[in-house]
N, C-alpha and C positions, 0 to 999 in steps of 0.2 A: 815891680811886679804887682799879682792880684793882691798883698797884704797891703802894701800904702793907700791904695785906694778900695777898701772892701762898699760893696752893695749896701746902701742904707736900707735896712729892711721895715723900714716904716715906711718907704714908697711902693711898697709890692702892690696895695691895694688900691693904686693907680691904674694898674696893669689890669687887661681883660683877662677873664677866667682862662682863655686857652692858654693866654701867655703865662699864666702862673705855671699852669700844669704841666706845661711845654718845659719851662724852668726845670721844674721839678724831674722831670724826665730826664732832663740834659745831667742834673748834679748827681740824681742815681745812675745812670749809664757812666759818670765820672770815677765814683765812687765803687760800680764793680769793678769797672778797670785796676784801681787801684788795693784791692783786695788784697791781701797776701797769700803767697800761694801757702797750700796745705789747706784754706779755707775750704769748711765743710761744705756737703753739697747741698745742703739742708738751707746755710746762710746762705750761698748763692742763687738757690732757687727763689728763697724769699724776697731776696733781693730784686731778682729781675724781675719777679711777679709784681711788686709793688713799684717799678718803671713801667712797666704794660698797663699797669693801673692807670698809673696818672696820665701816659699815654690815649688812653681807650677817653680819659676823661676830657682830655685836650681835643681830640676828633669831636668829642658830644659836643663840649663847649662852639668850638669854632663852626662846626653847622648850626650851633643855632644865629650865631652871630651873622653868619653868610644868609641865615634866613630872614632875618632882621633888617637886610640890606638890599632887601629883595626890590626891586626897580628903581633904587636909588645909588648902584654902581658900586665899586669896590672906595670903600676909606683908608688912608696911610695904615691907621690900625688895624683893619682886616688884611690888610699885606703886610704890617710886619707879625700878626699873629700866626700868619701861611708858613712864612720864613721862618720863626721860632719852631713850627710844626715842624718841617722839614729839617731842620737843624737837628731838636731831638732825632728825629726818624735815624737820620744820621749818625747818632753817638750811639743809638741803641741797634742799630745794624752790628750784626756779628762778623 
């Protein structure tokens, strides 16, 4: 399972800014899921609000990076930083 092989988090800063934020999206969207019910609506709100954060910050990131790229066509990493975009979108669809 994910525990044999956890993420080294000393290679995050390998990773372009969307992709962090994109992360970050995906483990909060994870993480309300797994909430317990009774949870207040107070943690819950705070919760999502800080996924929409990192969210809003992954969209800033990755246009600037797309603008970066400007006449010089897409990179592996501008696609898989799209994909990590879309993936959050995806965990954080209700």
């Amino acid at each position: 399972g994910c525990d044999d092989l956890p993420f080294p988090m000393d290679l995050i800063h390998n990773f372009p800014v969307s992709q962090r934020h994109s992360f970050v999206s995906i483990a909060m969207a994870h993480l309300l899921h797994r909430l317990p019910e009774g949870t207040t609506k107070d943690v819950m709100m705070k919760a999502r609000s800080r996924t929409y954060q990192h969210r809003g910050m992954a969209i800033r990131a990755l246009n600037q990076e797309i603008s970066s790229c400007a006449g010089k066509g897409p990179s592996n990493t501008l696609i898989a930083s799209t994909i990590t975009l879309f993936a959050a979108d995806v965990c954080c669809s209700p």
